[in-house]
GUDREN-657726 format. One record per residue (C-alpha): residue number from 1; residue in three letters; chain; x, y, z. Coordinates in steps of 0.02 Angstrom, whole numbers, plus 50000, padded with zeros to 5 digits. Layout:
% residues N
NUM;Ala;A;X;Y;Z .
...
% end
This chain:
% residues 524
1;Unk;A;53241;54277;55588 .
2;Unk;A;53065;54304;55600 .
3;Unk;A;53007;54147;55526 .
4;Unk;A;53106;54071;55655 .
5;Unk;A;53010;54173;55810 .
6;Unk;A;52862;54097;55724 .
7;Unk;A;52892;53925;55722 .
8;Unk;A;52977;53938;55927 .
9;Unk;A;52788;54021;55938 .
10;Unk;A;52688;53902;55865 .
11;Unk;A;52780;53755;55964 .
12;Unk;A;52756;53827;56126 .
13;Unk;A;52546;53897;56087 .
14;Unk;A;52499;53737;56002 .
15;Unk;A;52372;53628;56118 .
16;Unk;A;52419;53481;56212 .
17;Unk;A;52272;53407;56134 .
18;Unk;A;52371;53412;55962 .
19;Unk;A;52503;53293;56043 .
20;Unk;A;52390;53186;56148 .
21;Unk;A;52422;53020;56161 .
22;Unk;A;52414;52915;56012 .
23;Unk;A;52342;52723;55996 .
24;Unk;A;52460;52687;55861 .
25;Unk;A;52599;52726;55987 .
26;Unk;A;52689;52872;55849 .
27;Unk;A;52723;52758;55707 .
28;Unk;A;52849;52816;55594 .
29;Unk;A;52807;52907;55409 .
30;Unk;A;52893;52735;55345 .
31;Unk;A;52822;52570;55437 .
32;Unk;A;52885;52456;55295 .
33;Unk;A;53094;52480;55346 .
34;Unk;A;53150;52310;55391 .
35;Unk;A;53276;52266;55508 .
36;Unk;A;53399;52125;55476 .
37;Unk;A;53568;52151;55561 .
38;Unk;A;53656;52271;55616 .
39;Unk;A;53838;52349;55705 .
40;Unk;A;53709;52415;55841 .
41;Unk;A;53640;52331;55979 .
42;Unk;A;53427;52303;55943 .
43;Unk;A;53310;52350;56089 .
44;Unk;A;53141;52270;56050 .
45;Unk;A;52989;52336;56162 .
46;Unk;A;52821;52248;56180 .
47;Unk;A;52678;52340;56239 .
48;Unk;A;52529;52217;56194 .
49;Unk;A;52423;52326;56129 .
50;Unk;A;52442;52481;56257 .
51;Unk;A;52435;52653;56214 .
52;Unk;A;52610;52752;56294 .
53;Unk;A;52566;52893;56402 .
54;Unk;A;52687;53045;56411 .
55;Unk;A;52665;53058;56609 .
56;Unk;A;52596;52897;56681 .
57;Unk;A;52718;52749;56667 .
58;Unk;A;52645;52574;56591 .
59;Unk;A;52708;52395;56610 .
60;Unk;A;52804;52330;56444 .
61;Unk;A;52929;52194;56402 .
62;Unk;A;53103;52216;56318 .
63;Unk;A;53224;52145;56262 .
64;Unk;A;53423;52191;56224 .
65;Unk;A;53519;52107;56096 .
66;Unk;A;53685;52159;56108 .
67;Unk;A;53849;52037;56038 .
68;Unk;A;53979;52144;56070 .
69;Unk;A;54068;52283;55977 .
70;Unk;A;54125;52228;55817 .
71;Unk;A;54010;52104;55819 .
72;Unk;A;53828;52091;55701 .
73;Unk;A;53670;52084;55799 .
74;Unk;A;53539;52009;55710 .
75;Unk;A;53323;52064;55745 .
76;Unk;A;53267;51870;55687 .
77;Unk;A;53322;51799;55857 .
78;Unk;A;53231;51638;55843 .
79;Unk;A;53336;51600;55672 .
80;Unk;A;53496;51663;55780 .
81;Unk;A;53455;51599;55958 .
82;Unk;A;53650;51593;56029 .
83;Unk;A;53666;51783;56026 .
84;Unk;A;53704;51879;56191 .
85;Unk;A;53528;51942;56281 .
86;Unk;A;53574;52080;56362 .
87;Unk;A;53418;52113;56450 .
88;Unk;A;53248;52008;56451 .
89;Unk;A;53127;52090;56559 .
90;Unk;A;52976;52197;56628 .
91;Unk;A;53025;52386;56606 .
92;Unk;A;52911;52543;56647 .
93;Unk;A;52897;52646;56503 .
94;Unk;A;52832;52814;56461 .
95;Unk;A;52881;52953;56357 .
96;Unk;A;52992;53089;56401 .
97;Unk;A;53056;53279;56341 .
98;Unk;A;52974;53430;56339 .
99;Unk;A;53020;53503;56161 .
100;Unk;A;53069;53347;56099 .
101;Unk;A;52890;53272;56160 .
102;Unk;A;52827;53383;55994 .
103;Unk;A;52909;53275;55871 .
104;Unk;A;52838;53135;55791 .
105;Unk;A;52957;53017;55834 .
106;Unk;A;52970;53002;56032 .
107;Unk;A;53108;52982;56170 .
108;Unk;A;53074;52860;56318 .
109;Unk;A;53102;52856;56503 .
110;Unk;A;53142;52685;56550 .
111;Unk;A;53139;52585;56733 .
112;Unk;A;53191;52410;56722 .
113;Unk;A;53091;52291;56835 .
114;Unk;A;53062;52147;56936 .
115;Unk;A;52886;52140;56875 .
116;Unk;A;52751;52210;56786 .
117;Unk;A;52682;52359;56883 .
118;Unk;A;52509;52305;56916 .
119;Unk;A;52592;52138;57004 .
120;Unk;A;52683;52258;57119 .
121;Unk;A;52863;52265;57020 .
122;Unk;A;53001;52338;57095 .
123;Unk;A;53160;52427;57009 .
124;Unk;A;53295;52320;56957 .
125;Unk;A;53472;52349;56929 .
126;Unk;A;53517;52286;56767 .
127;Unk;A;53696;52316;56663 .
128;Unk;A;53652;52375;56500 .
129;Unk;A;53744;52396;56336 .
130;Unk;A;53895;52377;56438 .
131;Unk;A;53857;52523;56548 .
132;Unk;A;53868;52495;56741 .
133;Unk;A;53717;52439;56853 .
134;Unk;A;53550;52554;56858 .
135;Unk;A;53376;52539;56860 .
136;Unk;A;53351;52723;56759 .
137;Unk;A;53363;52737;56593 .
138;Unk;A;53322;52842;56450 .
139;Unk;A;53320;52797;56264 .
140;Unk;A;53326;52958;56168 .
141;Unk;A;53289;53008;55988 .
142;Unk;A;53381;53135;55936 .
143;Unk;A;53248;53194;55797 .
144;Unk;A;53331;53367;55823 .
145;Unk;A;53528;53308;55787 .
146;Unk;A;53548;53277;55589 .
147;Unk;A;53722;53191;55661 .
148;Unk;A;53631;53102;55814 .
149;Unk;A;53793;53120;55908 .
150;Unk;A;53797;53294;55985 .
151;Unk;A;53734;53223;56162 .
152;Unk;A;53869;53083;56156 .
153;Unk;A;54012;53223;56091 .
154;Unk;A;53981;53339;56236 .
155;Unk;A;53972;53205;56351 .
156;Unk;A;54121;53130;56308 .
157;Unk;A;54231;53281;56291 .
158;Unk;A;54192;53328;56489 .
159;Unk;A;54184;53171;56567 .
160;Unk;A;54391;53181;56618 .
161;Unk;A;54345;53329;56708 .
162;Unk;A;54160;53289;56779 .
163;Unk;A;54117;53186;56927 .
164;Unk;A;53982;53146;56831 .
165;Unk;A;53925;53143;56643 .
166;Unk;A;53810;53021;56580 .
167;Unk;A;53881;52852;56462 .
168;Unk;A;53780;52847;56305 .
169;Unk;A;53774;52704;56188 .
170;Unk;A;53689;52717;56016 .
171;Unk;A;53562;52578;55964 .
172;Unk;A;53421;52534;55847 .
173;Unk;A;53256;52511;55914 .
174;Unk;A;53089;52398;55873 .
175;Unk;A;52918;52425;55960 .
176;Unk;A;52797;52300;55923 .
177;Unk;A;52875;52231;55783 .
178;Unk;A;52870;52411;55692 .
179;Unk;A;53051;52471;55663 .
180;Unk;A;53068;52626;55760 .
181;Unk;A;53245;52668;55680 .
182;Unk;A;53423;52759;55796 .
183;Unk;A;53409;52794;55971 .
184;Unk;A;53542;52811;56108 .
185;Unk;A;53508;52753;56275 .
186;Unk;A;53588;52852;56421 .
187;Unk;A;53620;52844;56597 .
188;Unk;A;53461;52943;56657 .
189;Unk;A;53562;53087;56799 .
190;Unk;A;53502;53016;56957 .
191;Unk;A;53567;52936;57123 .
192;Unk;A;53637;52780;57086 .
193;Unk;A;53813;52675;57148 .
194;Unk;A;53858;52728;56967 .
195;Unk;A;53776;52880;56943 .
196;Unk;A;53798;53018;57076 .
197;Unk;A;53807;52908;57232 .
198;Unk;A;53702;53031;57336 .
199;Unk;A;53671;52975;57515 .
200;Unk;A;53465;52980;57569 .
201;Unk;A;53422;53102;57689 .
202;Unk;A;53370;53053;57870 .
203;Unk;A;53249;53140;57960 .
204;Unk;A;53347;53192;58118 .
205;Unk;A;53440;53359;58121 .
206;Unk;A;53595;53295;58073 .
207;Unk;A;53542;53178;57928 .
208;Unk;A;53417;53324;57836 .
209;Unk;A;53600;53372;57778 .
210;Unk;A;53596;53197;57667 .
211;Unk;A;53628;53241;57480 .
212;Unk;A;53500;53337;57361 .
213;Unk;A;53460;53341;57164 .
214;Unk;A;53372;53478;57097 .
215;Unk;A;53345;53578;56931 .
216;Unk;A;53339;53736;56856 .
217;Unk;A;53203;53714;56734 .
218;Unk;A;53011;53740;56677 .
219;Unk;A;52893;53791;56818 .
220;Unk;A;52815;53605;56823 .
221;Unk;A;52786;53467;56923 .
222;Unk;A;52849;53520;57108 .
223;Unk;A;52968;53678;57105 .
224;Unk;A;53009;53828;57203 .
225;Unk;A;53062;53994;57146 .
226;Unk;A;53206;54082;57167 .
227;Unk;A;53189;54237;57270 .
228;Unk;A;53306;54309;57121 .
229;Unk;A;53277;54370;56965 .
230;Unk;A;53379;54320;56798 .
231;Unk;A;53485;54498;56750 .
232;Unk;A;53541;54559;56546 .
233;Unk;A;53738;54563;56501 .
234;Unk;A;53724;54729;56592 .
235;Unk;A;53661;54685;56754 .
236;Unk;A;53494;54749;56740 .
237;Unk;A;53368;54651;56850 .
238;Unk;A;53199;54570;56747 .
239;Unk;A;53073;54604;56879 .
240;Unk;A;52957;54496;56782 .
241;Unk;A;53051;54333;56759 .
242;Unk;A;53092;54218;56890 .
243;Unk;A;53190;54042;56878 .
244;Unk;A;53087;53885;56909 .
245;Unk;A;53188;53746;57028 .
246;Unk;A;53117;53594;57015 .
247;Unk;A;53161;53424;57167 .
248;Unk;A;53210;53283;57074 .
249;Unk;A;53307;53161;57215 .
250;Unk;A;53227;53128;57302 .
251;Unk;A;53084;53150;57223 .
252;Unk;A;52954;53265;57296 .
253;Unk;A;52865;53144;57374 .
254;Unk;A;52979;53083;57476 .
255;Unk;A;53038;53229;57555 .
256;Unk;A;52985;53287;57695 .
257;Unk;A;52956;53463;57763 .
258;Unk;A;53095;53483;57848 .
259;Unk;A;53200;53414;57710 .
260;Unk;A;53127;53528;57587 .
261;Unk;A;53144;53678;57676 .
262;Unk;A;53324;53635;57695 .
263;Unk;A;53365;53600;57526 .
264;Unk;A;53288;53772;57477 .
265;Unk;A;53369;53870;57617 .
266;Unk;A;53511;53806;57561 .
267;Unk;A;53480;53844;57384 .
268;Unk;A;53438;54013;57436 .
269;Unk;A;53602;54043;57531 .
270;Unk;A;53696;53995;57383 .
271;Unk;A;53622;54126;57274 .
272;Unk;A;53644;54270;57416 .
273;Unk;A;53843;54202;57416 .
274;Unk;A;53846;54216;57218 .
275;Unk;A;53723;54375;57230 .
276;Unk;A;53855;54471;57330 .
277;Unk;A;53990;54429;57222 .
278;Unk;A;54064;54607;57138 .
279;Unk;A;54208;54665;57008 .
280;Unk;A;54300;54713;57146 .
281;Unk;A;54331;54534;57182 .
282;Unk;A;54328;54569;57381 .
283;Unk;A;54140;54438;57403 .
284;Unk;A;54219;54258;57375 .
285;Unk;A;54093;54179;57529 .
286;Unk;A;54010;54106;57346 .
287;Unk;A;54177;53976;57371 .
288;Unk;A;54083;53923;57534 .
289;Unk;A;53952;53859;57430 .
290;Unk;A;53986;53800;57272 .
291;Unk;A;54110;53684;57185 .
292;Unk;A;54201;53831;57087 .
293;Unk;A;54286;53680;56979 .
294;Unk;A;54131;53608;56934 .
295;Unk;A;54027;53770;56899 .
296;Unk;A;54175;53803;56786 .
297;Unk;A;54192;53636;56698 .
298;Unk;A;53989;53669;56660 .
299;Unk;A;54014;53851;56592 .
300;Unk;A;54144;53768;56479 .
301;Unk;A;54054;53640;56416 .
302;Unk;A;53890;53729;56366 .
303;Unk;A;54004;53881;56299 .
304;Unk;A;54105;53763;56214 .
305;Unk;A;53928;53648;56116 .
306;Unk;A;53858;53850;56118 .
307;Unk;A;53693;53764;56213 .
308;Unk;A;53558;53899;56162 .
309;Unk;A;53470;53797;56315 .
310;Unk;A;53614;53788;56435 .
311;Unk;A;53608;53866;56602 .
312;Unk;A;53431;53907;56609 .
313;Unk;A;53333;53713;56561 .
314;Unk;A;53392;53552;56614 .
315;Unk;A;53511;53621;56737 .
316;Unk;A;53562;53480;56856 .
317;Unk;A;53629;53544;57021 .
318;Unk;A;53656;53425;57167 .
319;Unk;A;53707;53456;57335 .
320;Unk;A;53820;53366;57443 .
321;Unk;A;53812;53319;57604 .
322;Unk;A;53906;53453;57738 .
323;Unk;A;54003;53285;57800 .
324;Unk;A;54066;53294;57593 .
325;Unk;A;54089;53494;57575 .
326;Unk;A;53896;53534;57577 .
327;Unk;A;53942;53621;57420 .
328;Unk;A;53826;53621;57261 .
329;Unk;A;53890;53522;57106 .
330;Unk;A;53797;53517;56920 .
331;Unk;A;53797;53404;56784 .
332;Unk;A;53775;53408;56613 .
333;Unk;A;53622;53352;56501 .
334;Unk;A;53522;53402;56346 .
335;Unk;A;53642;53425;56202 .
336;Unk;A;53533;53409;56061 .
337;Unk;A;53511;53593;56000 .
338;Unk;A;53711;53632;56012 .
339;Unk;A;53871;53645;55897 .
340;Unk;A;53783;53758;55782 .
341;Unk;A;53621;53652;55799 .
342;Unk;A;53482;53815;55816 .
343;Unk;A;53416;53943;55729 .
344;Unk;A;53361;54044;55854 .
345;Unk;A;53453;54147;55982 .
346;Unk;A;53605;54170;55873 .
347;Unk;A;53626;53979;55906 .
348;Unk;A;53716;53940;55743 .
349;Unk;A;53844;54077;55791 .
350;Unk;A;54038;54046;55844 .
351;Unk;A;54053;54208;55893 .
352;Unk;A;53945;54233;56068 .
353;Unk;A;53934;54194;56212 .
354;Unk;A;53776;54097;56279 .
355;Unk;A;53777;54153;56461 .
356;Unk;A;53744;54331;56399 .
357;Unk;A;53592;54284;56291 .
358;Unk;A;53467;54350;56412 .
359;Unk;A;53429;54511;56324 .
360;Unk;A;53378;54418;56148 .
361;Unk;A;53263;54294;56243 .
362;Unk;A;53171;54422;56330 .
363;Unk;A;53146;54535;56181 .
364;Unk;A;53057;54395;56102 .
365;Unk;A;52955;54326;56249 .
366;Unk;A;53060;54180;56328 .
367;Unk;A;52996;54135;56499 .
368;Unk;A;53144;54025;56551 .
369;Unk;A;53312;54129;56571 .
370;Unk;A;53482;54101;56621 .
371;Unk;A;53506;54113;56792 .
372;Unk;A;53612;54272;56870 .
373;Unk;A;53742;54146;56929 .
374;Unk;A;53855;54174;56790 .
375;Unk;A;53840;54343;56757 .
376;Unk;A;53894;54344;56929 .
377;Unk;A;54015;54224;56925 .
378;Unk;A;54105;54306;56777 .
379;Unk;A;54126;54472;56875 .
380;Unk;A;54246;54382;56987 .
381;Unk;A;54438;54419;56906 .
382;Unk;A;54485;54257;57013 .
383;Unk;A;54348;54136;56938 .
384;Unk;A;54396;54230;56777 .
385;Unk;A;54585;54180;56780 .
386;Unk;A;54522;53994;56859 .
387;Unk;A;54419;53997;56693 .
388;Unk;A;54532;54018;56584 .
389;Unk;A;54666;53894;56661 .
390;Unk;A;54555;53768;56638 .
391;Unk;A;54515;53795;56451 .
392;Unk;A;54708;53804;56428 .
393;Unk;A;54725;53608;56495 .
394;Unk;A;54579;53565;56380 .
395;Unk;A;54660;53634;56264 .
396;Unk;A;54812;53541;56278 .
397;Unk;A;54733;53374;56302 .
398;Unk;A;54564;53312;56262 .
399;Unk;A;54491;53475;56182 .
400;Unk;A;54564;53508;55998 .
401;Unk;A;54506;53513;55811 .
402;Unk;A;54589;53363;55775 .
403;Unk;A;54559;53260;55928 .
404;Unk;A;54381;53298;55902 .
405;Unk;A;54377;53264;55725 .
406;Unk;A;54413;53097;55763 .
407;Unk;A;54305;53069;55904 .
408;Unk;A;54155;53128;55790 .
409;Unk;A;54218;53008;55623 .
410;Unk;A;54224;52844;55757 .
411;Unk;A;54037;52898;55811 .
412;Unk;A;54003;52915;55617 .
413;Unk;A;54070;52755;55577 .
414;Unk;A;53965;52666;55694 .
415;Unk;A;53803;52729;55646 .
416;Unk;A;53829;52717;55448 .
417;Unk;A;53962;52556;55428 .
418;Unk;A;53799;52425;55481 .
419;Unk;A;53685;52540;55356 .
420;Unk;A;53573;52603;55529 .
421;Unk;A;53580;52798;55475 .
422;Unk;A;53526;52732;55297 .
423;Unk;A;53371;52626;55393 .
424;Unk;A;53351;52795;55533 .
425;Unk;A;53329;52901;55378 .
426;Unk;A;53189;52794;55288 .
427;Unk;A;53090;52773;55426 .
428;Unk;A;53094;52967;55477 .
429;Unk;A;53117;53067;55325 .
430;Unk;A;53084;53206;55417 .
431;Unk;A;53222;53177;55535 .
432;Unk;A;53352;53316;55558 .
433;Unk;A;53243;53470;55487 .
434;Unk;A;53093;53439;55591 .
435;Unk;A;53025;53605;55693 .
436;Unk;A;53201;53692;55697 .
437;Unk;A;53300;53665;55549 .
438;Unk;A;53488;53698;55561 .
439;Unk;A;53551;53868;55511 .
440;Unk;A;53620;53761;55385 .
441;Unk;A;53515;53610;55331 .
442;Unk;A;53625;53489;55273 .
443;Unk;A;53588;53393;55114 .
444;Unk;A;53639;53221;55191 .
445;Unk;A;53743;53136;55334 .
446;Unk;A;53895;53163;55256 .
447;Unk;A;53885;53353;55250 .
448;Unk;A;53799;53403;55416 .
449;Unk;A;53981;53284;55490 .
450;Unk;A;54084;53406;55379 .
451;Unk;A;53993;53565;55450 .
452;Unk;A;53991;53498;55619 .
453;Unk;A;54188;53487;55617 .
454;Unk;A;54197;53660;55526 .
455;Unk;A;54094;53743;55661 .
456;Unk;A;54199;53646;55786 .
457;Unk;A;54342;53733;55755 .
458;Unk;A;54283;53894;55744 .
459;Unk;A;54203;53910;55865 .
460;Unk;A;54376;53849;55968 .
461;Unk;A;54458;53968;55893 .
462;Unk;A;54338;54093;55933 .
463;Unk;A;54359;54050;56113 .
464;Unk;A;54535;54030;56119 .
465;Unk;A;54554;54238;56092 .
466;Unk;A;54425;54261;56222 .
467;Unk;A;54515;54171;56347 .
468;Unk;A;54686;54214;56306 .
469;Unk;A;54731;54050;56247 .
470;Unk;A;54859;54023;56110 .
471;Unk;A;54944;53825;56087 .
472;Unk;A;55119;53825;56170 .
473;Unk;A;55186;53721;56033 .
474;Unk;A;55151;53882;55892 .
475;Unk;A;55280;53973;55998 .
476;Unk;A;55448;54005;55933 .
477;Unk;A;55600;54125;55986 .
478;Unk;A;55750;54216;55900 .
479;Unk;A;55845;54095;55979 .
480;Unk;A;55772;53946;55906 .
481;Unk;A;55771;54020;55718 .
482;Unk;A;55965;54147;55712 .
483;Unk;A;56043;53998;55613 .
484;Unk;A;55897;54001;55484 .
485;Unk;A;55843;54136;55378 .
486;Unk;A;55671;54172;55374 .
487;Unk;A;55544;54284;55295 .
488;Unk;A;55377;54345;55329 .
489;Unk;A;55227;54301;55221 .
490;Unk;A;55094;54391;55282 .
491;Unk;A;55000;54438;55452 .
492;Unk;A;54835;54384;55495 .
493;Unk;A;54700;54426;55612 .
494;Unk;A;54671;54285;55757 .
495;Unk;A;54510;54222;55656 .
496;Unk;A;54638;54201;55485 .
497;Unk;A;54596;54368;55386 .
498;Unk;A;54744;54446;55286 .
499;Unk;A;54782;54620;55387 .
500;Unk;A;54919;54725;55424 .
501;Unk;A;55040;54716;55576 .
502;Unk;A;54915;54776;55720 .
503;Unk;A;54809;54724;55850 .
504;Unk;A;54831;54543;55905 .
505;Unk;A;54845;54398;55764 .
506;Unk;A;54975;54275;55675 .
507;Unk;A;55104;54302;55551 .
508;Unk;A;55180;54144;55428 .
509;Unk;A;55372;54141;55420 .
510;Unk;A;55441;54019;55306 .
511;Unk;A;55621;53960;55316 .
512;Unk;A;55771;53938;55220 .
513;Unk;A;55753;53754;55245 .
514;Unk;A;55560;53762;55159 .
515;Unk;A;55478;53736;55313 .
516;Unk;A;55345;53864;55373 .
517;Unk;A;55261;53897;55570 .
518;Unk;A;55148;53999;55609 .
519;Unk;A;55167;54141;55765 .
520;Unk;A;55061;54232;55882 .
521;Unk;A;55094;54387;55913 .
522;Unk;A;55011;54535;56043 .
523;Unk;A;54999;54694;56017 .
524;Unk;A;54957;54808;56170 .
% end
């Protein structure tokens, strides 16, 4: 583990000057991979000759060639001018990511426009990829994700129960006629018809109460603090840490000073509500103020991807209007460094849980830790039993081994049946063991996707004895079996160890008929 600390160390001390901007715009290691055709749609950029900043946006030109799924998209479009143009247009560009900015090969915030900047361009609502309407998007990189698809998977698994998760769509990029290799352009989270439909804040009394975005992150750009402290597993306050809440819509800016006082009074009454909360269960004014469902659904999902990140970086929390509830809502984002995907803060483990991590990240310096919320929240026996409800209807729908398995061979499929993992992996050799290597660095694509579904499962399993969840369908009674003999093969602990009859686990019975089930069994 220490060579680990040291490379987290050396990430975070290196200068900025190190990562400066670069005239050659990042090339990849390999400029020579050519792109002919592909499954994927092709965004081509055009900078003429202008050096991308990481903070200050410039005026670019791109287009989106996208035929339609199952269809080839080809990068010569003058020798195949009747494909579909998705997009041909001024965009803003700039690069994005704060970790991810350290990598040689970038992610990109992306506005699409009326015109170029300098000509006084506007935002433009464009459909892209087939996702709805926006003007905000981001193309990411994934130079973290060996499988490129761990965004995409969490996404997907909570959008049924999210208001809100971002569409993703997987692409292959070319700026200024150097291929550039896989990227996935999302839905940036933001206000938007499609989006989170947050109403704009007026300036009278009654409209200050319009609909808020903010985010638990780095102290940068405009923030406030939060007058509480992050706590260990135990409790125990860390009187020198503090969490960092950055505005985001609107943007800080465009507040004004009533509206930001609001939104941080508000903020701040939320986090006395969860604050008071106790294992006696008798404080539940927290319900005035948060979306319990959605707070729940968010826990889930970062348990679930084991997001050595979640909670206390990227942490989208939006408020709603008091005509809507008032109540504060988050959303998900930043899913590179999940499913096993980090070797630091026991992220390749199955067997933790992430909200408790506090005590390892301050041993070895962190400044950013997970907000007292949940430790909080997961006092409450209520929220505790609401908790665990809800991972039992996961469970039984969207949320299993083998539901997932497939899910993750369709993304697989797409980004290796048009040979674009094959061109990814040229261009960025590098790609997948770059600044934190998996716990286990797979060989090839092929075997990170068969880890990926191994860890999967384990790690459901893992939470299925936590929250007292065991699949209806494994149940089976006297009455079901009196007709058929049956005899024990052996007993097993929950994670599938041989053991004797005790504590709580599964024993085999196989039947006079042949056939065999497996049953849970308690022991209190």
């Amino acid at each position: 583990m220490k060579r680990c600390i040291c490379i987290f160390i050396l990430i975070i001390l290196v200068p900025f000057a190190v990562f400066a901007q670069r005239a050659d715009n990042y090339k990849p290691d390999n400029k020579n991979v050519r792109l002919t055709s592909t499954n994927l749609p092709i965004v081509f950029i055009e900078t003429d000759g202008q050096t991308i900043q990481r903070y200050d946006r410039i005026t670019a030109r791109m287009t989106v060639v996208d035929n339609g799924e199952g269809q080839l998209n080809y990068a010569d479009t003058l020798a195949h001018p009747d494909q579909t143009i998705n997009y041909r247009g001024y965009i803003s560009l700039r690069f994005r990511g704060n970790s991810t900015f350290n990598t040689e090969k970038k992610s990109y915030s992306i506005r699409t426009l009326t015109q170029p900047l300098e000509e006084g361009g506007e935002k433009q609502k464009v459909a892209l990829m087939g996702m709805p309407k926006d003007s905000k998007w981001e193309l990411l990189a994934s130079m973290f994700d060996k499988s490129m698809m761990r965004n995409l998977l969490a996404f997907d698994l909570a959008r049924p129960w999210m208001e809100f998760t971002p569409h993703g769509r997987f692409c292959e990029m070319v700026l200024d006629g150097t291929y550039y290799g896989v990227f996935i352009l999302f839905e940036s989270v933001s206000k938007g018809k499609h989006r989170l439909n947050l109403s704009t804040p007026g300036e009278s009394e009654e409209g200050i109460t319009g609909d808020y975005l903010i985010e638990v992150d780095r102290p940068e750009d405009h923030y406030f603090r939060s007058k509480y402290r992050p706590v260990s597993a135990a409790g125990k306050a860390y009187t020198n840490r503090s969490i960092s809440v950055q505005y985001k819509e609107p943007e800080y800016d465009e507040l004004t000073a009533d509206q930001r006082t609001y939104i941080q009074q508000s903020f701040n009454e939320m986090e006395t509500a969860l604050n008071a909360i106790s294992a006696s269960g008798e404080n539940t004014a927290y319900r005035e103020h948060i979306d319990v469902q959605s707070f729940i659904d968010f826990q889930l999902a970062h348990e679930l991807a084991h997001n050595v990140d979640g909670y206390r970086l990227s942490c989208k929390i939006y408020k709603r209007n008091e005509n809507r509830g008032g109540r504060f809502h988050l959303v998900l984002w930043d899913f590179d460094l999940t499913y096993g995907n980090a070797d630091y803060y026991n992220g390749w483990r199955t067997n933790t849980w992430v909200y408790r991590n506090n005590q390892q990240m301050y041993n070895e310096g962190d400044g950013n830790l997970v907000p007292f919320w949940w430790y909080r929240l997961n006092l409450d026996a209520s929220y505790r039993s609401e908790l665990k409800e809800r991972w039992a209807e996961y469970r039984q729908t969207n949320v299993s081994p083998e539901l997932i398995n497939q899910m993750i061979d369709s993304l697989a499929n797409l980004l290796t049946e048009g040979g674009a993992m094959d061109r990814n992996s040229k261009a960025w050799p590098r790609w997948g063991r770059y600044v934190w290597p998996n716990y286990y660095v797979a060989p090839d694509f092929e075997h990170e996707i068969s880890w990926l579904k191994d860890w999967i499962k384990k790690r459901i399993d893992w939470m299925d004895t936590q929250l007292d969840y065991t699949d209806p369908s494994l149940y089976i009674t006297d009455d079901e079996t009196h007709d058929n003999e049956r005899q024990v093969v052996g007993y097993y602990t929950l994670d599938g160890r041989p053991t004797q009859l005790s504590g709580d686990g599964f024993y085999i019975v196989r039947f006079s008929d042949g056939t065999a089930r497996k049953i849970f069994y308690r022991i209190h």
